[in-house]
C-alpha positions as CSV (number, residue, x, y, z in Angstrom):
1,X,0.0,0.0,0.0
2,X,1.4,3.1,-1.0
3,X,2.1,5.8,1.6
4,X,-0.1,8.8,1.6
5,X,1.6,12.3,0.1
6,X,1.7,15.0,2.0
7,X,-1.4,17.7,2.1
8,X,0.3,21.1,3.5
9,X,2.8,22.8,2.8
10,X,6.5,22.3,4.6
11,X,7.6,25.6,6.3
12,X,11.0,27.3,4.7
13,X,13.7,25.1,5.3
14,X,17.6,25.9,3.5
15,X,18.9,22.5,2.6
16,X,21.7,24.3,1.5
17,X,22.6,25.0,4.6
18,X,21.1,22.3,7.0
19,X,23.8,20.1,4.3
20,X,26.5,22.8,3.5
21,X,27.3,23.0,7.2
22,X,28.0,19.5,8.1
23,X,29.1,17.9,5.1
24,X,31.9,21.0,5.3
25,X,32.4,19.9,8.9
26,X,33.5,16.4,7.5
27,X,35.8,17.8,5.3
28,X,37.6,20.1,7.8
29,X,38.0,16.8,9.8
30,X,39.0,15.3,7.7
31,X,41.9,17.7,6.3
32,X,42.7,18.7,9.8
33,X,43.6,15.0,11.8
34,X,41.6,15.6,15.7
35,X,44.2,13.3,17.1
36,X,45.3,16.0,19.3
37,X,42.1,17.1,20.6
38,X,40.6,13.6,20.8
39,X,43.9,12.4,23.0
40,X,44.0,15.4,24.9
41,X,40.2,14.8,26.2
42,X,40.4,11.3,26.8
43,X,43.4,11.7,28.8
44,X,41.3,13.3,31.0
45,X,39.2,10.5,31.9
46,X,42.2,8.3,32.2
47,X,44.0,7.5,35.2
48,X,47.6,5.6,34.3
49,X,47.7,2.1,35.9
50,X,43.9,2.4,36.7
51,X,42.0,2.8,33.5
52,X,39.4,5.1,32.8
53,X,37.1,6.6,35.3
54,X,34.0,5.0,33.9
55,X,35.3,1.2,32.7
56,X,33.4,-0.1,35.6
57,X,30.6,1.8,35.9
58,X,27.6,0.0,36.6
59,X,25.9,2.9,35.9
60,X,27.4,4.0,32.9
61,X,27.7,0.2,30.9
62,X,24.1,-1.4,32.4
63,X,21.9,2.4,32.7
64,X,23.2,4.5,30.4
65,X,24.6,2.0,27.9
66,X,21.8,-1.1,28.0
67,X,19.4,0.1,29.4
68,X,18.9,3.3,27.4
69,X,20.0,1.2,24.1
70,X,17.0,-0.5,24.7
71,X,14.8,1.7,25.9
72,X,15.4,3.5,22.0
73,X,15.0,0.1,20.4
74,X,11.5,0.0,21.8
75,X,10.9,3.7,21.0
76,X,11.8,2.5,17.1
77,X,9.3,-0.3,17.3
78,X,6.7,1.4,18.8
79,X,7.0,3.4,15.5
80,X,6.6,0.9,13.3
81,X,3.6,-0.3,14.6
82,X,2.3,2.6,14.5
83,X,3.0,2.9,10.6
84,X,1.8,-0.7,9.9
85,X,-1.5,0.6,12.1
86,X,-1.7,3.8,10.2
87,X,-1.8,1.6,6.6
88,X,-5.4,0.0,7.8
89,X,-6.8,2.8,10.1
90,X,-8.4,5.9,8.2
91,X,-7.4,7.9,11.7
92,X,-3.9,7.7,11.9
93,X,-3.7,8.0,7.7
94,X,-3.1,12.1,8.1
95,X,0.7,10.4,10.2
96,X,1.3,7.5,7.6
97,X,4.0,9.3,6.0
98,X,5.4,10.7,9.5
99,X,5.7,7.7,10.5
100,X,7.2,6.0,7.9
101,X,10.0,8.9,7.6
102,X,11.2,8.6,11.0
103,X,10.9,5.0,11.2
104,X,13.0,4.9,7.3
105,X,15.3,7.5,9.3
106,X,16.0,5.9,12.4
107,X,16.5,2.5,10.9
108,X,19.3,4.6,8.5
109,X,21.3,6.4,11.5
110,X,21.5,3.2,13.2
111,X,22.1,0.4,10.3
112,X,25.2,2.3,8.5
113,X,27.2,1.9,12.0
114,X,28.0,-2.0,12.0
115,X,29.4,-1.4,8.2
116,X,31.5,1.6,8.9
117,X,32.8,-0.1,12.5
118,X,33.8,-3.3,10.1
119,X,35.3,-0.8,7.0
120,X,37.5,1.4,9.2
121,X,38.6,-0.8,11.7
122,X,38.8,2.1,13.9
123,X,40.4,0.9,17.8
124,X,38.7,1.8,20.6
125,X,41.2,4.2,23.2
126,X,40.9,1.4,25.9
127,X,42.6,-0.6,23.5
128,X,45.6,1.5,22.6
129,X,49.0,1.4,24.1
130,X,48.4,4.6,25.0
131,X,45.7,4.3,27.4
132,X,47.0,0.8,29.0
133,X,46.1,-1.5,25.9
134,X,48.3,-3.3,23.0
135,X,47.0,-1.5,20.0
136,X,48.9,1.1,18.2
137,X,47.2,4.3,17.2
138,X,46.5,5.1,13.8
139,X,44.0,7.9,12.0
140,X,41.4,7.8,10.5
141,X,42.2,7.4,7.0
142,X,45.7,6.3,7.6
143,X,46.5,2.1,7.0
144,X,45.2,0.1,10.2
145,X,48.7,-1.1,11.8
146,X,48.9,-4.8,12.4
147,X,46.8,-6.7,14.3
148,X,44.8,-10.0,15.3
149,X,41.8,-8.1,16.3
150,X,40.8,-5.0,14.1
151,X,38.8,-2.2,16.0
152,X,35.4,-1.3,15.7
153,X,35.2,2.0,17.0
154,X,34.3,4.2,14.5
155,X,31.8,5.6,13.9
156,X,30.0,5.5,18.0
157,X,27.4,2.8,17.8
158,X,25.8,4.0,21.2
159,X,26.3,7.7,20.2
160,X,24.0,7.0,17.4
161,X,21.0,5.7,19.2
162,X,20.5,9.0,21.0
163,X,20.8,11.2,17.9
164,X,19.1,8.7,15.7
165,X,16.0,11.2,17.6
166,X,16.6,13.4,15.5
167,X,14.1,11.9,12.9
168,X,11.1,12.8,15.7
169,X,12.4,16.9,14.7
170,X,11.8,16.7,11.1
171,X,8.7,14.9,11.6
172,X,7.3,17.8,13.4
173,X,8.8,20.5,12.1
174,X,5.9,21.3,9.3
175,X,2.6,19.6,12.1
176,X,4.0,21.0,15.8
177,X,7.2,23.5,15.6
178,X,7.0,23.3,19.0
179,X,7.2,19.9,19.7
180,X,9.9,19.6,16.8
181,X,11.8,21.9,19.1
182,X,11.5,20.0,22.0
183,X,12.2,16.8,20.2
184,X,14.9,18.6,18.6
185,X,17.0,19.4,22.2
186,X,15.8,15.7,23.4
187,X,17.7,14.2,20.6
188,X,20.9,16.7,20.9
189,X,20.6,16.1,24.5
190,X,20.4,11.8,24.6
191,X,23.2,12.0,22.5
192,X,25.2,14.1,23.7
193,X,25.0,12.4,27.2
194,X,25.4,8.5,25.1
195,X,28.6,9.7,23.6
196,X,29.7,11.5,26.9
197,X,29.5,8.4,28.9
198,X,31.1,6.1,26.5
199,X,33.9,8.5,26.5
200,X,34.3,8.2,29.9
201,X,34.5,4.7,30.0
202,X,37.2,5.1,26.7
203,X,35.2,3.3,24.3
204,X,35.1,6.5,21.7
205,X,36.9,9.4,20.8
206,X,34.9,12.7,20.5
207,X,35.7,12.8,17.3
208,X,34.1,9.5,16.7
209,X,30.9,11.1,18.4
210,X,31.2,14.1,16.4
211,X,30.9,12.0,12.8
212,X,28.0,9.8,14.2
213,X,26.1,13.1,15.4
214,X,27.2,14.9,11.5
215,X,26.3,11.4,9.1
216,X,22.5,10.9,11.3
217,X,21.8,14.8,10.5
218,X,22.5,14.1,7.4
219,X,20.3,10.9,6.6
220,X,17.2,12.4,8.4
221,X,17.8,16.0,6.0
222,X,17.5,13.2,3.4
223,X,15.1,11.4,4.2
224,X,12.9,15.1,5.2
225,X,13.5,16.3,1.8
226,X,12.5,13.0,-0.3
227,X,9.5,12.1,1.9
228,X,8.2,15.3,3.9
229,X,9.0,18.3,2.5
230,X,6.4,19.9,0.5
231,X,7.0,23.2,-0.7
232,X,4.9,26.2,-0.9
233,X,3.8,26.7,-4.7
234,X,3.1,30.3,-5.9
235,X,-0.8,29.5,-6.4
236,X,-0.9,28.4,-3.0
237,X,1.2,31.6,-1.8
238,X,-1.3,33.6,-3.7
239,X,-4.3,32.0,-2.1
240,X,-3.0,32.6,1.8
241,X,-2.7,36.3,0.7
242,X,-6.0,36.6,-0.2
């Protein structure tokens, strides 16, 4: 069943910039290595001989890691069913395409993960010589040194669940500005605080954060543009003036 288009028109939105910005972000880190920066922060978390402060946190691996992971896997499903439910009931067909974007859009910012964490073979810092480990550092796009077990570190899995909210923005942006706004910090906020705490417990660099937070802004402007966005035409302009 094919899902309904969209009846009003989308409020002004620069793609130009909502894609300029980051995808010029990605290039700046990529021209300028954040090597320094990213050793520099997670030496601050690190205590030589000990590890890092949050390794062991109960709080920060079964809370903030498992249980939140989880609690944004059922968030994701609960979307789903409410697209299947919106394909048979003529009350919830006004959402259908809502509610197919975010659940297209979250499936996106979490799926590419795995693939990139197996491509780059990224290390995590707990594993690098550096911060008590055996691995030795190497950047991002430089060749992986050596090893029996390649990293999968990059881009931050965990990071990616909390800003993966971001599709809940986009789908209220044009219905409830508002709520898109609130949605918008909830999303900013979960993930900041994901990629905080695996940083503390030196499972990513912030720069790894940084890319997860960049490519999921990217795939839900995407995924706004091809299945929400409706822009205003001049007849319909004309018509809201009179």
């Amino acid at each position: 069943m094919a899902i309904a288009k969209p009846f009003r028109a989308s409020r002004p939105f620069d793609f130009r910039l909502a894609l300029g910005i980051p995808l010029a972000l990605m290039g700046v880190m990529l021209l300028m290595d954040p090597t320094a920066v990213d050793f520099a922060i997670a030496r601050m978390f690190y205590i030589p001989g000990v590890g890092f402060i949050g390794r062991k946190s109960y709080w920060l691996e079964d809370i903030l890691h498992d249980r939140a992971k989880q609690a944004v896997i059922l968030i994701s499903v609960l979307f789903i069913l409410g697209f299947v439910a919106s394909l048979f009931s003529s009350k919830l067909k006004e959402w259908r395409r809502p509610l197919g974007y975010v659940v297209l859009a979250m499936a996106l910012t979490t799926s590419i993960v795995p693939p990139l964490k197996a491509l780059t073979a990224v290390h995590c810092p707990w594993s690098l010589s550096e911060f008590g480990g055996s691995e030795v550092y190497t950047p991002l796009l430089s060749p992986r040194a050596e090893t029996l077990k390649p990293g999968r570190c990059w881009p931050g899995g965990h990071a990616s669940t909390g800003f993966s909210l971001l599709a809940l923005f986009f789908a209220l942006r044009d219905r409830h500005p508002r709520g898109a706004h609130i949605t918008l910090g909830i999303a900013l906020g979960l993930g900041a605080i994901f990629s905080v705490g695996r940083m503390l417990q030196g499972a990513h660099f912030l720069s790894h954060n940084l890319w997860t937070l960049l490519f999921d802004w990217v795939i839900c402007v995407l995924c706004y543009r091809w299945l929400l966005y409706n822009p205003r035409t001049q007849s319909a302009r004309l018509q809201e003036a009179v």
